[in-house]
C-alpha positions as CSV (number, residue, x, y, z in Angstrom):
1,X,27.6,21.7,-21.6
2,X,29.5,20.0,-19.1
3,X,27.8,22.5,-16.2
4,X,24.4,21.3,-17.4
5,X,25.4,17.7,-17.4
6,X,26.6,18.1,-14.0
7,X,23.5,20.5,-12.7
8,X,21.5,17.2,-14.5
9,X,23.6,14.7,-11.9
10,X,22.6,17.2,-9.1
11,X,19.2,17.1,-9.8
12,X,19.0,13.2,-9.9
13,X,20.6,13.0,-6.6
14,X,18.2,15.1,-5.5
15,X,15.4,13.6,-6.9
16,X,16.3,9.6,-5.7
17,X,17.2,10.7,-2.4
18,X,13.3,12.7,-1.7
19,X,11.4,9.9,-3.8
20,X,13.7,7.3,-1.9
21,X,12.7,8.7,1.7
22,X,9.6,8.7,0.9
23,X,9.4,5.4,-0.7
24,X,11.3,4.0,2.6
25,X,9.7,6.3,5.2
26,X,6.0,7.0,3.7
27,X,5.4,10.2,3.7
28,X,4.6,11.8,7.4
29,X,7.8,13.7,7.1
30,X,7.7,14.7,3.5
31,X,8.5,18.5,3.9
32,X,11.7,17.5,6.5
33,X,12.6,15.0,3.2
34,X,11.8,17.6,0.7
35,X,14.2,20.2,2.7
36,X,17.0,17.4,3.2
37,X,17.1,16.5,0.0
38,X,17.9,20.2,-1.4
39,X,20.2,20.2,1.4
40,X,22.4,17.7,0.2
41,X,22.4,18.8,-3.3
42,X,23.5,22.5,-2.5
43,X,26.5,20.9,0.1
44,X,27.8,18.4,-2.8
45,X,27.5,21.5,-5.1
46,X,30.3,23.6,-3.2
47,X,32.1,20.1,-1.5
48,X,32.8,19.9,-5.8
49,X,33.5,23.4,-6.0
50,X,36.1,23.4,-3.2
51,X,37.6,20.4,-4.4
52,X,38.2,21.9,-8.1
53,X,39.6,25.2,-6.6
54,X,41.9,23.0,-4.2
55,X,42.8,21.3,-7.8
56,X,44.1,24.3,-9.7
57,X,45.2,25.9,-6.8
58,X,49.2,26.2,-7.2
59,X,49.8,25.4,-3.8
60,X,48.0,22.8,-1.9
61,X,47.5,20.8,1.1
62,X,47.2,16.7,0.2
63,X,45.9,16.4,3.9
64,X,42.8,19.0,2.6
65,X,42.1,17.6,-1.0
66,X,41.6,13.8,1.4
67,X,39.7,15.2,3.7
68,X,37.2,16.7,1.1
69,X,37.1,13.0,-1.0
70,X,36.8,11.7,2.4
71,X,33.8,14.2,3.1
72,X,31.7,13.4,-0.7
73,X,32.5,10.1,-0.3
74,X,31.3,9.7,3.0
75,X,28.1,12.2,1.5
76,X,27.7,9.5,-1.6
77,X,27.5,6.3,0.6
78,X,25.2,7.7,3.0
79,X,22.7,9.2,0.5
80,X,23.4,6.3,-1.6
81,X,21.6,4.4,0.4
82,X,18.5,6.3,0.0
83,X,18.9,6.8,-3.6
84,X,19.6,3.1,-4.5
85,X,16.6,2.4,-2.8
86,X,14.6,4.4,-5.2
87,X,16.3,3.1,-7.9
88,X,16.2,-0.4,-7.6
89,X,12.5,0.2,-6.6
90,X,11.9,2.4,-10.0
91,X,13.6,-0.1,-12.4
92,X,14.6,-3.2,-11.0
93,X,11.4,-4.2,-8.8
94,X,8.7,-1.9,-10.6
95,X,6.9,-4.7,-12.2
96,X,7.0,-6.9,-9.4
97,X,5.4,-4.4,-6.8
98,X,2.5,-3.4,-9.6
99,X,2.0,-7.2,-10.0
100,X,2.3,-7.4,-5.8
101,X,-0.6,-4.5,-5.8
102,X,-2.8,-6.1,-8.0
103,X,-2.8,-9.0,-5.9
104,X,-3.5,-7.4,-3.2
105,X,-6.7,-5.3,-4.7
106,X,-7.8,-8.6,-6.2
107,X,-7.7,-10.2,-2.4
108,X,-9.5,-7.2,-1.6
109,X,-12.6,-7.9,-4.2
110,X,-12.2,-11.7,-3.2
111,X,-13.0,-10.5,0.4
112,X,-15.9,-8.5,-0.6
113,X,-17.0,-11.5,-2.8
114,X,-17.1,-13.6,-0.3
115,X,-18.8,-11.5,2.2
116,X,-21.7,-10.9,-0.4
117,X,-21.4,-15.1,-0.9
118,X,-22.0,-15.8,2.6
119,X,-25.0,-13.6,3.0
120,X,-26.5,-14.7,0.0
121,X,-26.0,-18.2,1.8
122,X,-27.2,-17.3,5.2
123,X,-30.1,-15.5,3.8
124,X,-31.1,-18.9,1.5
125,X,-31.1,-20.8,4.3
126,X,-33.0,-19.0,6.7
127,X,-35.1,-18.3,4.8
128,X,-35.9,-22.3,4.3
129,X,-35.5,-23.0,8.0
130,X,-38.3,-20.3,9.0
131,X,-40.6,-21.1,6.4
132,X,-40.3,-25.0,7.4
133,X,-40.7,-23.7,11.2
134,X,-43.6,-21.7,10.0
135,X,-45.0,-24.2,8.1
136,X,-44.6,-27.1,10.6
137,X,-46.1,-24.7,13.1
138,X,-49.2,-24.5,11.2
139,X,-49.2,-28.3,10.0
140,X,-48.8,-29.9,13.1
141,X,-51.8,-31.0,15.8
142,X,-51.8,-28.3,18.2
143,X,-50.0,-29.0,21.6
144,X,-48.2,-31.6,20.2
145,X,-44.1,-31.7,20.9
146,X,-43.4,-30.7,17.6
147,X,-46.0,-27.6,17.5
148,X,-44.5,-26.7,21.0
149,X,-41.0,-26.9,19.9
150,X,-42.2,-25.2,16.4
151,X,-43.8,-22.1,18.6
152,X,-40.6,-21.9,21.0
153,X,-38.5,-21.2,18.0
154,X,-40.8,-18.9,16.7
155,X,-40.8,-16.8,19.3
156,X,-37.8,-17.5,21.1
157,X,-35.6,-17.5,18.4
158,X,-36.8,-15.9,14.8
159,X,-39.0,-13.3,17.3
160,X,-42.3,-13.9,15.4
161,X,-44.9,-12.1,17.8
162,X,-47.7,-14.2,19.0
163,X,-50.0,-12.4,16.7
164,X,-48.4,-13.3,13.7
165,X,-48.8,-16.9,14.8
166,X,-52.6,-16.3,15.1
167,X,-53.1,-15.0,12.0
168,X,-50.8,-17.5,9.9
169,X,-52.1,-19.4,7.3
170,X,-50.9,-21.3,4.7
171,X,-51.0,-18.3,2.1
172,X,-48.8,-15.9,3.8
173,X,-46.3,-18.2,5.1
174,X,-44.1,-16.9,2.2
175,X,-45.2,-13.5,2.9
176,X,-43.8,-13.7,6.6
177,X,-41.2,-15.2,5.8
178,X,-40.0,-12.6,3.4
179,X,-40.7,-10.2,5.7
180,X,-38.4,-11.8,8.5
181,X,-35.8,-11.9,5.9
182,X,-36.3,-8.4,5.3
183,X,-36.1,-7.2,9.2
184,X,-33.7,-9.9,10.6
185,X,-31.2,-10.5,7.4
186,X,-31.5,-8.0,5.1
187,X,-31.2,-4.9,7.0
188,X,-28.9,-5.8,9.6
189,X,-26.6,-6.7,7.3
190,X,-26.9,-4.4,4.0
191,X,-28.3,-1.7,5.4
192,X,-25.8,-2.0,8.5
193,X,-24.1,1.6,8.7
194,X,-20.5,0.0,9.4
195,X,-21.4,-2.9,7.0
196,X,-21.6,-0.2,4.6
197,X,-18.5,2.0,5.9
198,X,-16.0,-1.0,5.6
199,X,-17.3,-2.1,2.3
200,X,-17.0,1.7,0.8
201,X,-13.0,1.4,2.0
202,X,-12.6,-1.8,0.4
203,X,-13.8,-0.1,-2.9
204,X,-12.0,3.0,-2.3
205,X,-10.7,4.5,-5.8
206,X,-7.5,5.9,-3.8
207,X,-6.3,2.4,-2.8
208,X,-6.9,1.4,-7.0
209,X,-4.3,4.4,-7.7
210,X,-1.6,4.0,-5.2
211,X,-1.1,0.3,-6.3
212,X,-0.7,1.7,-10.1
213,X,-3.7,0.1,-11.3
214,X,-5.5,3.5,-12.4
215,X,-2.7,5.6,-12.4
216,X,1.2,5.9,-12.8
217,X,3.2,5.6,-9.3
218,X,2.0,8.0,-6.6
219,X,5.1,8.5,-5.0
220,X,4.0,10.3,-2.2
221,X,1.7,7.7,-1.0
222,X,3.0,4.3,-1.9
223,X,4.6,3.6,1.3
224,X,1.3,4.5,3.5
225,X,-0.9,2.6,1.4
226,X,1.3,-0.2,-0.4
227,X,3.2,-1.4,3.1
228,X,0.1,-1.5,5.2
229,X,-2.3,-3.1,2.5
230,X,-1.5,-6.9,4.7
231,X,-2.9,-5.0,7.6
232,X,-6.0,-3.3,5.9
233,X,-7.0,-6.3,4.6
234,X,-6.7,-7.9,8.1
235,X,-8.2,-5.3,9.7
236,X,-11.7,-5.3,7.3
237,X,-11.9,-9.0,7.1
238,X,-12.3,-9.1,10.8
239,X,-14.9,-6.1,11.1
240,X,-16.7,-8.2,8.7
241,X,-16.4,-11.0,10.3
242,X,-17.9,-9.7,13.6
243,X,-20.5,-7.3,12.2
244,X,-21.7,-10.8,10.1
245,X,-21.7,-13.3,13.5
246,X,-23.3,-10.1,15.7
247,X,-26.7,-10.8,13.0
248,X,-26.6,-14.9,12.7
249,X,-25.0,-16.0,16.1
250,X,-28.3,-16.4,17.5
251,X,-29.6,-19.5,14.8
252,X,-27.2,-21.7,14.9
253,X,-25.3,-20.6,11.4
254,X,-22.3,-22.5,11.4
255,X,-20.2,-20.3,8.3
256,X,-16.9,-19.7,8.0
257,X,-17.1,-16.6,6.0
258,X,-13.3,-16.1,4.5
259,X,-12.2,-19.8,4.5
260,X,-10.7,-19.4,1.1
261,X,-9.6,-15.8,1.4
262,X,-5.4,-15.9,0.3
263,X,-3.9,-12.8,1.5
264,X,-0.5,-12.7,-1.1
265,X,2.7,-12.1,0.6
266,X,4.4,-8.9,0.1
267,X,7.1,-9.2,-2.5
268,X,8.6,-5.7,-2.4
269,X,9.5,-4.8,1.1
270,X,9.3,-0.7,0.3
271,X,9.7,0.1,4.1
272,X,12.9,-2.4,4.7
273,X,16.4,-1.6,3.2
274,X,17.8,-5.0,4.2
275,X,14.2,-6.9,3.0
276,X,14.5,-5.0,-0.3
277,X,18.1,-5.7,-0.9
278,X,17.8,-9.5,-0.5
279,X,15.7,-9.8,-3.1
280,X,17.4,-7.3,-5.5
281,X,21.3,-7.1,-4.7
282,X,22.8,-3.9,-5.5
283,X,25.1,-5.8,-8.0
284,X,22.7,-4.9,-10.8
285,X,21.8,-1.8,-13.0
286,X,20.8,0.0,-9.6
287,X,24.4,0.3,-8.7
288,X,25.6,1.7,-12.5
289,X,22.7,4.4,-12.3
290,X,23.8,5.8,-9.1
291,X,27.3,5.8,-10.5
292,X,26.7,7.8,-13.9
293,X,24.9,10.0,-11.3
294,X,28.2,11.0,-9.5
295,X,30.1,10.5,-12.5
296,X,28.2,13.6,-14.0
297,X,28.4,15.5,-10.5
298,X,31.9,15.2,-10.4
299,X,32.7,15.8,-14.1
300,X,33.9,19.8,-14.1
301,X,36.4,18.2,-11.5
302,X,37.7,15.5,-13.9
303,X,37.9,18.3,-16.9
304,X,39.8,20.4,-15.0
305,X,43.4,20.8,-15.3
306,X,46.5,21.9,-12.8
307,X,46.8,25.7,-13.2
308,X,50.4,25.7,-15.4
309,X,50.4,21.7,-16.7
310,X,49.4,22.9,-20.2
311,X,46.0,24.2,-21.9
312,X,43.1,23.6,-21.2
313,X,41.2,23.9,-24.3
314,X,38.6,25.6,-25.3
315,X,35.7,23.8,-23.0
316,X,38.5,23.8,-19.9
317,X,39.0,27.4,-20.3
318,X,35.7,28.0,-20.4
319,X,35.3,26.6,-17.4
320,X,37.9,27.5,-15.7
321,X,36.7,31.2,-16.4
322,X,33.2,30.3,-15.3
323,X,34.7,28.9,-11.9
């Protein structure tokens, strides 16, 4: 029993130091963490191995049993660091980053809604300004300033042909007008290839998981996706931004696209030990965790008894036979 309990302790230092890396570090070196992590867990192993035998051993060096405390506790600091990481991440800040995430895919939607808004709003009021040029075109006496100024725009700006001018009339203004919409608005802008490409990322399904809206925590992937969420945002909102002014800079659109787009702050700094650890000191339930987990690594060592300072018992002798 006590071996298991202690193989259990291994295995939990194991497992918070490899989901701490990669929690701290993303996951570009995941095999190096995977590696390190089995590692350490082999070398505390044997460091409490050596440290029982020094134990019962009838004659012993004090300078040897300090240096291997000094050695595991130097081990347990170091890797603690990494591990409490994990765990105040797991249990102390888990609901915090899952809300954090969920702000951050709804700013995501909001950016997407408001894209969607403001061509709904340039394409409304186009369309009203080139039916009123077309129809004052058409209404007004011919080479007077307003039909000149009417027939500059036309062609100048909206790129009616002069053909279409000639054959204008007051029962396919709506017609052309539609059709302009179509071929100036419309398909620059939703049937834009990189239009299309930036809005498909902003909807991507693996984004939804890795901020534990569709899914548990994806370890592997939560520093990648979660600590660079700010800057994907960013980054999309200005491609938008300058695929949208590339179509309407020429008429005179004056739309601020993503005035009211809130990017949330980051409330779980996953890549920063100090930025973590001054929200969530380690005085808390982080600290007792990682302490039951050496508690249970280093319990054959407590068990164990001097070799001739009395019995064991049946569990010690067990042991002690095992060992």
């Amino acid at each position: 029993m006590i071996r298991i309990l202690q193989y259990l302790g291994l295995l939990s230092l194991c497992i918070t130091t490899l989901l701490g890396s990669l929690l701290l570090l993303g996951n570009d070196q995941y095999l190096i963490f995977i590696f390190g992590s089995i590692v350490l867990s082999f070398v505390v192993f044997y460091l409490v191995k050596l440290m029982i035998a020094k134990k019962k051993a009838t004659h012993k060096s004090s300078l040897h049993i300090i240096l291997l405390w000094f050695l595991y506790i130097i081990i347990a600091f170091f890797s603690g660091i990494i591990s409490l990481h994990f765990i105040t991440v797991q249990f102390i800040a888990n609901d915090d980053l899952r809300k954090n995430g969920i702000e951050k895919m709804e700013t995501i939607v909001d950016l997407r809604n408001e894209f969607d808004a403001a061509v709904d709003t340039v394409t409304r009021d186009l369309t009203m300004e080139v039916r009123g040029c077309l129809e004052g075109y058409l209404t007004s006496q011919r080479n007077s300033p307003e039909y000149i100024n009417k027939r500059d725009d036309l062609l100048n700006v909206y790129k009616f042909s002069s053909s279409d001018l000639s054959n204008l009339s007051q029962r396919n203004i709506n017609r052309n007008t539609d059709a302009w919409i179509d071929s100036y608005i419309t398909d620059k802008i939703l049937y834009n290839s990189k239009i299309i490409e930036i809005k498909r990322q902003l909807n991507d399904k693996y984004l939804r998981k890795v901020v534990f809206i569709d899914s548990p925590m994806d370890y592997l992937n939560m520093n990648n996706v979660y600590c660079s969420l700010d800057a994907f945002i960013i980054d999309k909102k200005i491609k938008l931004e300058e695929e949208f002014y590339i179509v309407v800079k020429n008429y005179n659109m004056n739309i601020n696209i993503f005035d009211n787009l809130v990017i949330p702050a980051t409330k779980v700094e996953l890549d920063s030990l100090k930025g973590l650890r001054t929200h969530y000191h380690l005085l808390n339930y982080s600290m007792l965790y990682y302490l039951i987990i050496h508690l249970l690594i280093l319990l054959p060592l407590f068990v164990t008894r001097k070799d001739g300072k009395g019995p064991l018992g049946e569990v010690g002798e067990e042991l002690t036979r095992k060992l």
